[in-house]
C-alpha positions in Angstrom: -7.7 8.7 -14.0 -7.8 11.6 -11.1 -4.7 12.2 -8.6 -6.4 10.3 -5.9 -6.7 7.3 -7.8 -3.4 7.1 -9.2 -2.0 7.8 -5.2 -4.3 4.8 -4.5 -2.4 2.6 -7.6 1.2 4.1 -5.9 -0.5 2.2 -2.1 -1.3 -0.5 -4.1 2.1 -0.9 -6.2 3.7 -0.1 -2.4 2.6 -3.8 -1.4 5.3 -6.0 -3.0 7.7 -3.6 -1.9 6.4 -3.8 2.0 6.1 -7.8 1.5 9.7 -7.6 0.4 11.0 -5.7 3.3 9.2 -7.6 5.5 10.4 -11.0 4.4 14.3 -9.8 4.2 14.1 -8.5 7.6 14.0 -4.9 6.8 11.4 -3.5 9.2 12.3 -0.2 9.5 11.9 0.1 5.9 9.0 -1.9 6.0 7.6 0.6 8.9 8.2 3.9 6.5 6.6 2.2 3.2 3.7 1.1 5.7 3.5 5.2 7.1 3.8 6.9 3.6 0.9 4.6 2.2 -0.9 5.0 5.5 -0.3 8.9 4.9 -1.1 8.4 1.0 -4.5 7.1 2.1 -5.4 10.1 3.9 -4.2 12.6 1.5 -6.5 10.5 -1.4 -9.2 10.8 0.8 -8.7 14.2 1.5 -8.6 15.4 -2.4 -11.1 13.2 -3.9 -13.8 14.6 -1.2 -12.2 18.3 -1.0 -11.7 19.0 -4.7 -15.0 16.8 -5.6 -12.8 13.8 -7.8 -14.8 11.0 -6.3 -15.2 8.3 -8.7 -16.4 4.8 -8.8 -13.4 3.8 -9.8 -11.8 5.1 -6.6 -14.6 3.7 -4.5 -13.5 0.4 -5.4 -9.3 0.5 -5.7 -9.4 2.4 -2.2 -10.5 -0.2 0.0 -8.6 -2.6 -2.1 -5.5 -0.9 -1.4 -6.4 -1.0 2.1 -6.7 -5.0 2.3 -4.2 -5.9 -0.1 -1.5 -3.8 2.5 -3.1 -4.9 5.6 -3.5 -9.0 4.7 -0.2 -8.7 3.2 1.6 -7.4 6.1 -0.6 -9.8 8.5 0.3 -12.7 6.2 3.9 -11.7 6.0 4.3 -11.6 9.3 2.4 -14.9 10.4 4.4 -17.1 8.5 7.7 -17.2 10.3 5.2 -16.3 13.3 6.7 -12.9 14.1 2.4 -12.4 15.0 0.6 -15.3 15.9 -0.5 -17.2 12.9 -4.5 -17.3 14.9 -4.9 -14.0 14.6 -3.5 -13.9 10.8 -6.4 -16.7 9.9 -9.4 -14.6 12.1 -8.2 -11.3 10.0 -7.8 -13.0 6.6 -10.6 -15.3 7.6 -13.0 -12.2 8.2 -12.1 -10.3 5.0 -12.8 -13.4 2.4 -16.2 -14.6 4.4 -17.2 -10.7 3.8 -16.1 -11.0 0.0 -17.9 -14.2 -0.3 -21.2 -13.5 0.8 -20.9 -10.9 -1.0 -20.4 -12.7 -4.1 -22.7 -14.9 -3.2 -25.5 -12.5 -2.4 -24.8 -11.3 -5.9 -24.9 -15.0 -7.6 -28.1 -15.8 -6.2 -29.6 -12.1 -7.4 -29.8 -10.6 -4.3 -26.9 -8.1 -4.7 -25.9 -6.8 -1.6 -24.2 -3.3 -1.3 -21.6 -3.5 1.4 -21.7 0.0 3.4 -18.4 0.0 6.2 -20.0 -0.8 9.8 -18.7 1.6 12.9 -17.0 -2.0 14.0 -15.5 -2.7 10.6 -14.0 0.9 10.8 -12.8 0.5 14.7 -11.7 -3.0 13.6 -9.7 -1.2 10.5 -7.8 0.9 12.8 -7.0 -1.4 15.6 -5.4 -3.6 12.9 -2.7 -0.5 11.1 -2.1 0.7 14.6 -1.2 -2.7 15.8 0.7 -3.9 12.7 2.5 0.0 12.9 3.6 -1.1 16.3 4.6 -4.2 15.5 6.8 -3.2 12.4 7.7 -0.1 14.8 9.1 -2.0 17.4 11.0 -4.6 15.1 12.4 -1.9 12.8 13.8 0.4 15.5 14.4 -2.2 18.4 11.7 -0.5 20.8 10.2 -3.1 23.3 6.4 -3.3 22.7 5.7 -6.2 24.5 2.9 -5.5 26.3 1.3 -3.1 24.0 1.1 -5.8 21.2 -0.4 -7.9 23.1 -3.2 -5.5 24.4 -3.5 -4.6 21.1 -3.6 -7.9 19.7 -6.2 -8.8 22.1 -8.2 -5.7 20.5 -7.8 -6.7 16.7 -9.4 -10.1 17.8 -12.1 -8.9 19.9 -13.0 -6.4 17.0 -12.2 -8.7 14.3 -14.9 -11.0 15.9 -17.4 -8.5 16.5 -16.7 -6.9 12.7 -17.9 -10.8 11.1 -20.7 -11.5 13.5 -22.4 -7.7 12.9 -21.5 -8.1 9.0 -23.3 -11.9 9.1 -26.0 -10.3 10.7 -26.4 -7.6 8.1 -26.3 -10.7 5.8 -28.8 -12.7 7.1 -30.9 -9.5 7.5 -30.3 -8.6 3.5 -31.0 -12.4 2.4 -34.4 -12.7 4.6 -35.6 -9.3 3.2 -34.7 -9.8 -0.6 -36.4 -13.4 0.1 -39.6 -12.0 1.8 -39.8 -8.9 -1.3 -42.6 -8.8 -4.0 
Protein backbone atom coordinates (compact mmCIF):
# COMPACT_ATOMS: atom_id res chain seq x y z
CA UNK A 1 0.00 0.00 0.00
CA UNK A 2 2.01 3.30 -1.28
CA UNK A 3 1.22 6.97 0.05
CA UNK A 4 -0.78 7.77 -2.99
CA UNK A 5 -3.05 5.08 -2.55
CA UNK A 6 -3.77 5.41 1.01
CA UNK A 7 -4.44 9.53 0.19
CA UNK A 8 -6.80 8.06 -2.42
CA UNK A 9 -8.56 5.67 0.58
CA UNK A 10 -8.54 9.21 2.89
CA UNK A 11 -10.81 10.98 -0.66
CA UNK A 12 -12.69 8.07 -0.57
CA UNK A 13 -13.34 7.78 3.33
CA UNK A 14 -13.95 11.87 2.83
CA UNK A 15 -17.40 11.00 1.02
CA UNK A 16 -19.68 10.18 3.87
CA UNK A 17 -18.37 13.00 5.64
CA UNK A 18 -19.07 15.56 2.48
CA UNK A 19 -22.64 13.62 2.13
CA UNK A 20 -23.16 14.46 5.77
CA UNK A 21 -22.35 18.05 5.57
CA UNK A 22 -24.25 18.42 2.71
CA UNK A 23 -27.39 16.94 3.94
CA UNK A 24 -27.29 19.00 7.46
CA UNK A 25 -26.82 22.15 5.67
CA UNK A 26 -23.14 22.65 6.40
CA UNK A 27 -21.83 23.90 3.06
CA UNK A 28 -18.94 25.60 4.01
CA UNK A 29 -17.71 22.54 5.50
CA UNK A 30 -18.92 20.64 2.81
CA UNK A 31 -16.92 23.17 0.35
CA UNK A 32 -13.38 22.64 2.45
CA UNK A 33 -13.82 18.64 2.63
CA UNK A 34 -14.66 18.99 -1.22
CA UNK A 35 -11.10 21.35 -1.70
CA UNK A 36 -8.81 19.19 0.52
CA UNK A 37 -9.91 15.92 -1.50
CA UNK A 38 -9.82 17.97 -4.63
CA UNK A 39 -6.16 18.98 -3.48
CA UNK A 40 -5.54 15.26 -2.15
CA UNK A 41 -6.13 14.15 -5.78
CA UNK A 42 -3.53 16.23 -7.21
CA UNK A 43 -0.94 15.59 -4.68
CA UNK A 44 -1.59 11.51 -5.36
CA UNK A 45 -1.17 12.12 -8.74
CA UNK A 46 1.76 14.07 -8.31
CA UNK A 47 3.70 11.36 -6.13
CA UNK A 48 2.68 8.23 -7.68
CA UNK A 49 4.02 9.66 -11.22
CA UNK A 50 7.08 11.79 -9.65
CA UNK A 51 8.46 9.24 -7.20
CA UNK A 52 7.42 6.22 -9.84
CA UNK A 53 4.56 4.43 -7.01
CA UNK A 54 2.12 3.83 -9.86
CA UNK A 55 0.20 0.79 -9.16
CA UNK A 56 -2.70 -1.03 -10.48
CA UNK A 57 -4.21 -0.85 -7.47
CA UNK A 58 -4.18 3.00 -7.72
CA UNK A 59 -5.25 2.97 -11.30
CA UNK A 60 -8.43 1.67 -10.20
CA UNK A 61 -9.33 3.32 -6.45
CA UNK A 62 -8.30 6.81 -8.15
CA UNK A 63 -10.97 7.31 -10.53
CA UNK A 64 -13.29 5.64 -8.01
CA UNK A 65 -12.58 8.20 -5.57
CA UNK A 66 -13.27 10.64 -8.22
CA UNK A 67 -17.03 9.32 -8.92
CA UNK A 68 -17.88 8.18 -5.60
CA UNK A 69 -17.25 12.26 -4.46
CA UNK A 70 -18.60 13.77 -7.54
CA UNK A 71 -22.12 11.46 -7.83
CA UNK A 72 -22.33 11.83 -4.25
CA UNK A 73 -22.27 15.46 -4.04
CA UNK A 74 -24.54 15.65 -7.40
CA UNK A 75 -26.91 13.17 -5.73
CA UNK A 76 -26.85 15.02 -2.51
CA UNK A 77 -27.57 17.96 -3.80
CA UNK A 78 -30.53 16.87 -6.32
CA UNK A 79 -32.59 15.53 -3.86
CA UNK A 80 -33.99 18.49 -1.97
CA UNK A 81 -33.22 20.15 -5.58
CA UNK A 82 -30.59 22.63 -4.38
CA UNK A 83 -29.21 21.56 -8.43
CA UNK A 84 -31.70 20.50 -10.75
CA UNK A 85 -32.52 16.86 -10.36
CA UNK A 86 -32.08 16.59 -14.76
CA UNK A 87 -28.83 17.27 -14.57
CA UNK A 88 -28.19 14.82 -11.50
CA UNK A 89 -29.85 11.85 -13.75
CA UNK A 90 -27.62 12.97 -17.19
CA UNK A 91 -24.36 12.87 -14.79
CA UNK A 92 -25.22 9.68 -12.87
CA UNK A 93 -26.93 8.49 -16.00
CA UNK A 94 -23.61 8.88 -18.01
CA UNK A 95 -21.23 7.27 -15.39
CA UNK A 96 -23.41 3.82 -15.02
CA UNK A 97 -24.15 3.45 -18.98
CA UNK A 98 -20.12 3.82 -19.22
CA UNK A 99 -19.76 1.07 -16.36
CA UNK A 100 -22.19 -0.98 -18.00
CA UNK A 101 -20.98 -1.37 -21.31
CA UNK A 102 -18.19 -1.95 -19.88
CA UNK A 103 -19.25 -4.87 -18.01
CA UNK A 104 -20.99 -5.84 -20.65
CA UNK A 105 -18.20 -5.73 -23.23
CA UNK A 106 -16.47 -7.86 -20.71
CA UNK A 107 -19.46 -10.52 -20.32
CA UNK A 108 -19.80 -11.14 -23.77
CA UNK A 109 -15.63 -11.62 -24.10
CA UNK A 110 -14.86 -8.63 -25.73
CA UNK A 111 -13.17 -6.73 -22.77
CA UNK A 112 -12.89 -3.38 -23.43
CA UNK A 113 -10.17 -1.15 -21.83
CA UNK A 114 -11.66 2.22 -20.99
CA UNK A 115 -8.83 4.98 -21.76
CA UNK A 116 -10.24 8.75 -20.41
CA UNK A 117 -11.47 10.80 -23.69
CA UNK A 118 -10.32 14.63 -23.99
CA UNK A 119 -14.34 15.17 -23.42
CA UNK A 120 -14.60 12.85 -20.51
CA UNK A 121 -11.66 14.87 -19.00
CA UNK A 122 -13.28 18.52 -20.00
CA UNK A 123 -16.57 16.95 -18.77
CA UNK A 124 -14.65 15.92 -15.31
CA UNK A 125 -13.65 19.42 -14.67
CA UNK A 126 -16.67 21.29 -15.67
CA UNK A 127 -18.56 19.08 -13.10
CA UNK A 128 -15.89 19.88 -9.63
CA UNK A 129 -15.73 23.44 -10.87
CA UNK A 130 -19.47 23.71 -10.96
CA UNK A 131 -20.33 21.65 -7.92
CA UNK A 132 -17.08 23.93 -6.07
CA UNK A 133 -19.20 26.92 -7.07
CA UNK A 134 -22.26 25.68 -6.05
CA UNK A 135 -21.05 24.45 -2.44
CA UNK A 136 -19.01 27.90 -2.70
CA UNK A 137 -21.70 30.03 -2.93
CA UNK A 138 -24.07 28.16 -0.39
CA UNK A 139 -21.35 27.78 2.20
CA UNK A 140 -20.23 31.44 2.22
CA UNK A 141 -23.51 33.24 0.96
CA UNK A 142 -21.77 34.50 -2.37
CA UNK A 143 -24.39 35.03 -5.19
CA UNK A 144 -23.56 32.68 -8.13
CA UNK A 145 -26.52 32.88 -9.96
CA UNK A 146 -25.57 33.38 -13.20
CA UNK A 147 -22.32 31.51 -13.11
CA UNK A 148 -24.18 28.19 -12.10
CA UNK A 149 -26.22 28.35 -14.63
CA UNK A 150 -23.61 28.94 -17.46
CA UNK A 151 -21.86 26.37 -15.92
CA UNK A 152 -24.59 24.07 -15.56
CA UNK A 153 -25.39 24.59 -19.12
CA UNK A 154 -21.56 23.35 -19.70
CA UNK A 155 -21.76 20.13 -17.49
CA UNK A 156 -24.77 19.13 -19.68
CA UNK A 157 -23.47 19.98 -22.96
CA UNK A 158 -20.24 18.04 -22.05
CA UNK A 159 -21.90 15.44 -20.21
CA UNK A 160 -23.79 14.77 -23.51
CA UNK A 161 -20.92 14.90 -25.66
CA UNK A 162 -18.72 12.66 -23.03
CA UNK A 163 -21.70 9.51 -23.55
CA UNK A 164 -22.19 9.91 -27.28
CA UNK A 165 -18.11 9.83 -28.05
CA UNK A 166 -17.73 6.98 -25.32
CA UNK A 167 -20.89 4.98 -27.22
CA UNK A 168 -19.16 5.55 -30.18
CA UNK A 169 -15.85 4.15 -28.98
CA UNK A 170 -18.22 1.29 -27.91
CA UNK A 171 -19.78 0.48 -30.96
CA UNK A 172 -16.40 0.89 -32.68
CA UNK A 173 -14.71 -1.77 -29.95
CA UNK A 174 -17.82 -4.27 -30.31
CA UNK A 175 -17.80 -4.16 -34.41
CA UNK A 176 -14.01 -4.68 -34.42
CA UNK A 177 -13.78 -7.58 -31.76
CA UNK A 178 -16.91 -8.94 -33.87
CA UNK A 179 -15.22 -8.60 -37.38
CA UNK A 180 -11.45 -10.22 -35.60
CA UNK A 181 -10.03 -13.70 -36.59
Amino acid sequence: MSLPNLITLGRILLVPVVVWAISTGAMAIAFVLFVVAGVSDAVDGFLAKRFNMTSELGAYLDPLADKALIMSIYITLGIPGTIPRWLVILVVSRDIMIIGAVILSWLMGKPLKVKPLVVSKLNTAAQIVFACVVLGSLGFHIPAEMLIVILMGVVAVLTLLSIAAYMAEWVRHMNSAAAGP
